[in-house]
C-alpha positions in Angstrom: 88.5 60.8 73.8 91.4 60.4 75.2 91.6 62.7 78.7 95.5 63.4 79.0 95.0 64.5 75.5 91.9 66.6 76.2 93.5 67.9 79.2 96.6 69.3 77.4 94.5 70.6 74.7 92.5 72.6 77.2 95.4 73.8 78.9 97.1 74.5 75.6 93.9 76.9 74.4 93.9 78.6 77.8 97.2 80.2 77.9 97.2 80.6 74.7 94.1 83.4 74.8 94.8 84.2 78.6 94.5 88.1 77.0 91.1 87.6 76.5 90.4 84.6 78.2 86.6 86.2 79.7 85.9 87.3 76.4 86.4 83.4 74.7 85.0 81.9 77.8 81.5 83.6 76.8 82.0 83.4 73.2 82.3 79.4 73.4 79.2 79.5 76.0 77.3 81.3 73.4 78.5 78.9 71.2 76.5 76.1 73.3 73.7 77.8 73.7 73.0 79.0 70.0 73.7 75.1 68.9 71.2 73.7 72.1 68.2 76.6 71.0 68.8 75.3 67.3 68.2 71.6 68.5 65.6 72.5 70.4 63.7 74.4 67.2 63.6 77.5 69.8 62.1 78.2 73.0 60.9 75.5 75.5 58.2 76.9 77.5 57.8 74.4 80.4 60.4 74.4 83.0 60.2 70.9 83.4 60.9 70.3 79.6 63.3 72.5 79.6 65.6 71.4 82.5 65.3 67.5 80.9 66.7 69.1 77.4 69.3 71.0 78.7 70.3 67.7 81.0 69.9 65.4 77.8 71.9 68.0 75.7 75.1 68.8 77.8 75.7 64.5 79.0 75.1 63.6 75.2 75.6 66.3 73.2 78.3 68.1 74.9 79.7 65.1 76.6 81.9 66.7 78.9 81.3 65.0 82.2 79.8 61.9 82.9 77.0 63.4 84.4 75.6 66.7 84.3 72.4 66.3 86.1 70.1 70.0 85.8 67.4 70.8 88.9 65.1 73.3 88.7 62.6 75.2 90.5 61.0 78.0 90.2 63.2 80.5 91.1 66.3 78.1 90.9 68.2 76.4 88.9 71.4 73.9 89.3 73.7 72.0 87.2 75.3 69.1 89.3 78.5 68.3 87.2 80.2 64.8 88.3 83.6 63.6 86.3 84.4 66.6 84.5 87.1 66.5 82.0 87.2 70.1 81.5 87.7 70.3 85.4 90.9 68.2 85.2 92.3 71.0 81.9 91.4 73.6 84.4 93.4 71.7 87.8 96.3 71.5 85.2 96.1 75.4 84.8 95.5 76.1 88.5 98.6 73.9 89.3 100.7 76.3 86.9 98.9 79.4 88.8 96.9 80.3 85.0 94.0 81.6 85.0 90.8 78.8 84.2 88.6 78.3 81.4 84.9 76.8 81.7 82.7 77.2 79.1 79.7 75.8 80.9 78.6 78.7 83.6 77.5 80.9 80.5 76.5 78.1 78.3 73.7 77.9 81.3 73.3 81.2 81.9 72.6 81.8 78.0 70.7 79.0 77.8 68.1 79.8 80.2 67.6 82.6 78.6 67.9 81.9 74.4 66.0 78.7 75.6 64.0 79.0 78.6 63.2 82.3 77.9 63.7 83.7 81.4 66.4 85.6 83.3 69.4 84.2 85.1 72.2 85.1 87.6 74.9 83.3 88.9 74.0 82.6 92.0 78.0 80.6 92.7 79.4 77.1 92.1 80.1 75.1 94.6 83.0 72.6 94.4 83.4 69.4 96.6 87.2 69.0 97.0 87.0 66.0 94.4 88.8 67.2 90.5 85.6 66.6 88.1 82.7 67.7 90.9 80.9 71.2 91.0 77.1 72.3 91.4 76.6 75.5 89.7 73.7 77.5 90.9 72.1 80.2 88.9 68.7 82.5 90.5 66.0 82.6 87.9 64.0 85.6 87.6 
């Protein structure tokens, strides 16, 4: 896809709901989440498993970065995001002092629990200085 196109479109949807932008944030997360636990046929007990689904389903399903590498311990969990297009909608947005829109923090969260059946807080995201980069870090309980 075309990125200027994507990152318009992105913008476009963003101010466009900026009334309930929280609300649709989650809603598209749960979105995710309800399509990856479908894929998967349910829950994925092992960690290990789990984290190599949810990797192969946001780079191939999802698509939106060109990498979205997932970590995981056992109390931790990580989603290293490199050449995010949605990154570059939400820059657009910043740059025009609107509020951001990134459906993948709660696609996580509700993933690890709808899929890996345990409990997750945002621990933070961490973002490198470079448009397209961010490591978001949830705690697992």
């Amino acid at each position: 896809m075309n990125r200027d196109f994507f990152v318009k479109y992105h913008a476009a949807v963003a101010k466009a709901s900026e009334d309930h932008l929280e609300k649709l944030k989650s809603q598209v997360g749960s979105e995710f989440a309800n399509e990856f636990k479908e894929k998967m046929g349910g829950k994925i007990e092992d960690a290990q498993e789990f984290c190599s689904a949810l990797q192969e389903y946001l780079e191939k399903d999802l698509g939106f970065a060109e990498r979205a590498a997932v970590t995981c311990s056992e109390d931790k969990l990580t989603i290293a995001v490199r050449g995010c297009d949605i990154c570059h909608g939400n820059e657009a947005l910043r740059k025009e002092q609107k509020p951001t829109l990134c459906p993948i923090i709660p696609a996580g969260l509700f993933s690890i629990s709808r899929v890996g059946g345990r409990k997750a807080t945002l621990k933070g995201v961490t973002k490198s200085g470079v448009v397209g980069e961010c490591d978001i870090d949830y705690e697992l309980s």
